[in-house]
BAPAKE-215624 format. One line per field, with one value per atom (N, C-alpha, C): residue in one letter; atom name; x, y, z. Coordinates in nm, 2 decimals. Layout:
REM residues N
type: a  ...
atom: CA  ...
xx: X  ...
yy: Y  ...
zz: Z  ...
//
This chain:
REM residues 108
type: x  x  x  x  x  x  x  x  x  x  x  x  x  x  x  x  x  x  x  x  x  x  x  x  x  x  x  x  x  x  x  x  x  x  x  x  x  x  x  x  x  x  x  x  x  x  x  x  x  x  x  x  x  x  x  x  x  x  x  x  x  x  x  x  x  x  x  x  x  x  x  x  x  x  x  x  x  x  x  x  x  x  x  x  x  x  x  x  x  x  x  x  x  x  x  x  x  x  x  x  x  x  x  x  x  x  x  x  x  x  x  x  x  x  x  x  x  x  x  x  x  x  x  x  x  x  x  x  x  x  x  x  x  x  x  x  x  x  x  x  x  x  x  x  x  x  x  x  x  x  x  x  x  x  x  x  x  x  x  x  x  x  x  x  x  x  x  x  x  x  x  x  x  x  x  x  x  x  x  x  x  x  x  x  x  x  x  x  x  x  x  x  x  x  x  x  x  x  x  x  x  x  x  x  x  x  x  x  x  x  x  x  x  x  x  x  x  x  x  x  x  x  x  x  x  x  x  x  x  x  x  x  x  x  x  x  x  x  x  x  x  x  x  x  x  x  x  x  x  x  x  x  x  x  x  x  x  x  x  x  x  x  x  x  x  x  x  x  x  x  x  x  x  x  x  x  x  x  x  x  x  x  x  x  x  x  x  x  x  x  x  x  x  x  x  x  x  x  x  x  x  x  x  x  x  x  x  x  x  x  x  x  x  x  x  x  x  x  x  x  x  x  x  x
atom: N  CA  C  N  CA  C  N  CA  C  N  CA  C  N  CA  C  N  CA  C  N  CA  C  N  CA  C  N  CA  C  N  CA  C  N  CA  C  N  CA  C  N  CA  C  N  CA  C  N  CA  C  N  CA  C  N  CA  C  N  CA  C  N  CA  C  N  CA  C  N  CA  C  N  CA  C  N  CA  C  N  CA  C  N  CA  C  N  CA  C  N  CA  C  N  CA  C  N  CA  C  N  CA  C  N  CA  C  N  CA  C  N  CA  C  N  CA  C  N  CA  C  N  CA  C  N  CA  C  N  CA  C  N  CA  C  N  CA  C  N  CA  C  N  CA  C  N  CA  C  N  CA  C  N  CA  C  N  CA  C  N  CA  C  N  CA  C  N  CA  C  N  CA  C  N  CA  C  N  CA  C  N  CA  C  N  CA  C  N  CA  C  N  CA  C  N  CA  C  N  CA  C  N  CA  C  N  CA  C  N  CA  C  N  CA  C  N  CA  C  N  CA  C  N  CA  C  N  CA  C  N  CA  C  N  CA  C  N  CA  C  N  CA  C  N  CA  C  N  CA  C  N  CA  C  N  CA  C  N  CA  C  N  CA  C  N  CA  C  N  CA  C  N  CA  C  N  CA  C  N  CA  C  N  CA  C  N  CA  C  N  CA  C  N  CA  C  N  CA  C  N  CA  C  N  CA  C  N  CA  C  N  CA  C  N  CA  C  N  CA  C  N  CA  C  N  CA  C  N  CA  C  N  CA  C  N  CA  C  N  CA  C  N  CA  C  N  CA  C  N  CA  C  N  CA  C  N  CA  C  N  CA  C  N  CA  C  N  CA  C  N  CA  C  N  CA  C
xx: 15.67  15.59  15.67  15.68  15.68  15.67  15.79  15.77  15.65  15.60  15.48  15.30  15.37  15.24  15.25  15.33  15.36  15.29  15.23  15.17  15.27  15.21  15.34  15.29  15.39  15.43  15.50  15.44  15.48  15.56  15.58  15.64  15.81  15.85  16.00  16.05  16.13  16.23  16.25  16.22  16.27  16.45  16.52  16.66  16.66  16.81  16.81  16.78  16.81  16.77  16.61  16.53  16.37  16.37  16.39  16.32  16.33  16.44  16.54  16.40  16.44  16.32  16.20  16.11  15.98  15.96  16.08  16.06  16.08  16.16  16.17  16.01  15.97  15.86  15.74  15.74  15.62  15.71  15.78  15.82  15.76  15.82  15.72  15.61  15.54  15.40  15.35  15.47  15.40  15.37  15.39  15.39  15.29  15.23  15.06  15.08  15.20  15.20  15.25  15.31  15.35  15.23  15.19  15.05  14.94  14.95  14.86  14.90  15.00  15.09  15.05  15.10  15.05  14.92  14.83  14.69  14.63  14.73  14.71  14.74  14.88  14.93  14.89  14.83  14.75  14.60  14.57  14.44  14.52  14.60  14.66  14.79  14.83  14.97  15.00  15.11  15.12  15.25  15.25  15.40  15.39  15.54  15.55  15.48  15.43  15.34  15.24  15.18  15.06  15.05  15.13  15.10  15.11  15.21  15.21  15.08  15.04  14.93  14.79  14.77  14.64  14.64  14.76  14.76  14.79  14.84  14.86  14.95  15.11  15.26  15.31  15.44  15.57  15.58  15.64  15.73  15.86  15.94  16.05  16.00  15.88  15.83  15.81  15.74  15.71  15.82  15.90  16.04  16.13  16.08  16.21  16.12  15.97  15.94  15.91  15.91  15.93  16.06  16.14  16.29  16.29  16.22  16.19  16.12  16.06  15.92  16.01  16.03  16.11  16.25  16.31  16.43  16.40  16.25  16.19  16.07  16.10  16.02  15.92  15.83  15.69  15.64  15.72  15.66  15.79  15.77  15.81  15.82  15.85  15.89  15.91  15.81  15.90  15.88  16.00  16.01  15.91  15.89  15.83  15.87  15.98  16.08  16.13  16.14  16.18  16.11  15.98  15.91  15.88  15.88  15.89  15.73  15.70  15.53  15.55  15.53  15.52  15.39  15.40  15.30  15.32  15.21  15.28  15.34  15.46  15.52  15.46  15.39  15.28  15.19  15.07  14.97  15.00  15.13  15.12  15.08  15.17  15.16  15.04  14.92  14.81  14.70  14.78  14.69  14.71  14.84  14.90  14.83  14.84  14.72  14.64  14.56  14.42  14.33  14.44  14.41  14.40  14.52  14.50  14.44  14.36  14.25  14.09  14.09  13.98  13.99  14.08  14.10  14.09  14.14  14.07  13.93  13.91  13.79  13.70  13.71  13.62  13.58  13.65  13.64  13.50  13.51  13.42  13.29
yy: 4.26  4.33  4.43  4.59  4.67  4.67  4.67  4.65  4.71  4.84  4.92  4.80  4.73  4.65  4.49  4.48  4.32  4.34  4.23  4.26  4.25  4.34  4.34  4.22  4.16  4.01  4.05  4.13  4.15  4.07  3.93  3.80  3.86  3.80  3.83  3.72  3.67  3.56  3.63  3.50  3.57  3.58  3.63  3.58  3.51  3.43  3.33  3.38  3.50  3.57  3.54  3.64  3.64  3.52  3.42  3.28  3.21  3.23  3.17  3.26  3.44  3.47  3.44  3.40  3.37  3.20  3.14  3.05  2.98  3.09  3.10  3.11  3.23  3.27  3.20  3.07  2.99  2.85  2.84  2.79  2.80  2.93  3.01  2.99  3.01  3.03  2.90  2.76  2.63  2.60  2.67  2.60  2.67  2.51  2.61  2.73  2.75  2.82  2.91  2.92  3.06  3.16  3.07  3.10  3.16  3.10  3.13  3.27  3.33  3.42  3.56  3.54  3.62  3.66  3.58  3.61  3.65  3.65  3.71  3.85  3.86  4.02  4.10  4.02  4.05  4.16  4.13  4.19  4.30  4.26  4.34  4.33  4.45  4.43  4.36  4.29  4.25  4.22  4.17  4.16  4.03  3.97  3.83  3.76  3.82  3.71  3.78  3.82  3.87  3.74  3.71  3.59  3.48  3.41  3.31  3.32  3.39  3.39  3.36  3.48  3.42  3.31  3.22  3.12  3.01  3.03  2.91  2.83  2.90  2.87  2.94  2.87  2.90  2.99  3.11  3.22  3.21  3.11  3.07  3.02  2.93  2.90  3.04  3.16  3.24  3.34  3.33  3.42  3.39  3.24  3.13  3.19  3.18  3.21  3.36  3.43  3.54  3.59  3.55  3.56  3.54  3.43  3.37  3.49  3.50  3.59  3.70  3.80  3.92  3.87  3.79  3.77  3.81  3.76  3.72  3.85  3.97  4.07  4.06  3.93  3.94  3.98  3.99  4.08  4.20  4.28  4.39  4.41  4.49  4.56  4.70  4.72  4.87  4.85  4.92  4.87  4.99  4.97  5.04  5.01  5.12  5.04  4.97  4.83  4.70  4.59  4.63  4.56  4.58  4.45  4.47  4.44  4.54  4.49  4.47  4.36  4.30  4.34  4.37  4.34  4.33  4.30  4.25  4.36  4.31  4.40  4.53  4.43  4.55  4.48  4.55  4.49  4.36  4.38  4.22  4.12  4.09  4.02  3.99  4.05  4.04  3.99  4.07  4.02  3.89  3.85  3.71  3.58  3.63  3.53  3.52  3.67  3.63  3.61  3.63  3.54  3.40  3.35  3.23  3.17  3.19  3.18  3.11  3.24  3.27  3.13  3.11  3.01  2.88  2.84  2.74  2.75  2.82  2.84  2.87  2.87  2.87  2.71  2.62  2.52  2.44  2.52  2.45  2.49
zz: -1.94  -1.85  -1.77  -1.77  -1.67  -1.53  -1.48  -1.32  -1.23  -1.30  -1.26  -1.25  -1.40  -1.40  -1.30  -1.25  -1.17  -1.03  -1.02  -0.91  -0.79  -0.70  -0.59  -0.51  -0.45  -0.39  -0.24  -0.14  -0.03  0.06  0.01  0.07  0.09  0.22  0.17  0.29  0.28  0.32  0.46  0.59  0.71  0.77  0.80  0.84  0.92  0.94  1.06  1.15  1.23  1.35  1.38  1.28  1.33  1.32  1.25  1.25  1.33  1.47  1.59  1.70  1.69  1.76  1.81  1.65  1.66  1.67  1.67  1.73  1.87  1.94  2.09  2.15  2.07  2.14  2.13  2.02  2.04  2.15  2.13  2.22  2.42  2.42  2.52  2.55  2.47  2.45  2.45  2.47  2.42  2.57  2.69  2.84  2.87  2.97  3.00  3.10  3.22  3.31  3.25  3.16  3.11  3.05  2.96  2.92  3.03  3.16  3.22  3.32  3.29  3.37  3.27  3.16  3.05  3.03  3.07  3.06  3.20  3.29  3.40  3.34  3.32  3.30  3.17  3.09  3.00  3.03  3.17  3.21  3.33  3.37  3.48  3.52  3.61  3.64  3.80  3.81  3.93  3.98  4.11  4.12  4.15  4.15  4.16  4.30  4.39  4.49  4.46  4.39  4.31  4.24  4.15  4.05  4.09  4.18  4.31  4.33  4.42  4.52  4.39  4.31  4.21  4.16  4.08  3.98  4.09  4.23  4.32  4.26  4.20  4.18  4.32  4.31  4.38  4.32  4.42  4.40  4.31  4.33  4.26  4.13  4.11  3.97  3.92  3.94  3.89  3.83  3.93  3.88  3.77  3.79  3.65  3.53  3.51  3.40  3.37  3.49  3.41  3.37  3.40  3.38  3.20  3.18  3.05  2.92  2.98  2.90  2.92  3.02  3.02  2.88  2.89  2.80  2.65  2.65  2.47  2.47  2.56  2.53  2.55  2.58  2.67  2.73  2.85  2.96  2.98  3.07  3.12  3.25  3.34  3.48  3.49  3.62  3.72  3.84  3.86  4.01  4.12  4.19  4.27  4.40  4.49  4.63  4.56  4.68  4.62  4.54  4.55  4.41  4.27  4.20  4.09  4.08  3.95  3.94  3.77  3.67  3.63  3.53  3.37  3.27  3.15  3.02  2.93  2.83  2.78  2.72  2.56  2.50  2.47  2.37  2.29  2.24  2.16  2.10  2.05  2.13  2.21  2.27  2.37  2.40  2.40  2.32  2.16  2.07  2.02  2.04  2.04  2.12  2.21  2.31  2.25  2.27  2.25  2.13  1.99  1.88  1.92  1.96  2.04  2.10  2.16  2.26  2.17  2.11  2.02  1.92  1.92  1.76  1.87  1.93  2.01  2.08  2.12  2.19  2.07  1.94  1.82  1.78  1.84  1.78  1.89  1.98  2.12  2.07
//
């Protein structure tokens, strides 16, 4: 059979890198506060006693994990003065949740 006629097989083998990546990031994604930070910044942007204050965390909890999430490209920053205002780093990662969401919340 002609290569023209083989069906094409889009599959391809991930490297150690992405495979280390995307497994950080469900990692991430395995803690409820983080989860619930993201679906904050998922709807809007905020700054860290923005997220404190809404989700009723420490300021210091809030900073550890966005420290986290900003590392693995989750979330994002700009500063404005001396604050940072905080959101998610872009549609994936929205649509990541809220695949997520949906697929649980389908089972209810």
């Amino acid at each position: 059979m002609e290569n023209a006629e083989r069906p094409q097989n889009n599959y391809h083998d991930l490297d150690e890198e992405v495979l280390f990546h995307v497994s950080q990031t469900f990692k991430a994604l395995g803690d409820p506060t983080r989860i619930r930070i993201l679906h904050l910044l998922s709807n809007r942007e905020c700054s860290v006693n923005e997220i404190a204050e809404t989700l009723g965390l420490k300021q210091s909890t809030v900073s550890h994990q966005l420290r986290l999430l900003k590392s693995l490209r989750l979330v994002k920053y700009r500063r404005e003065g001396t604050t940072l205002f905080y959101s998610h780093d872009d549609s994936h990662v929205v649509t990541m949740l809220e695949e997520t969401i949906n697929h649980v919340l389908h089972r209810y």
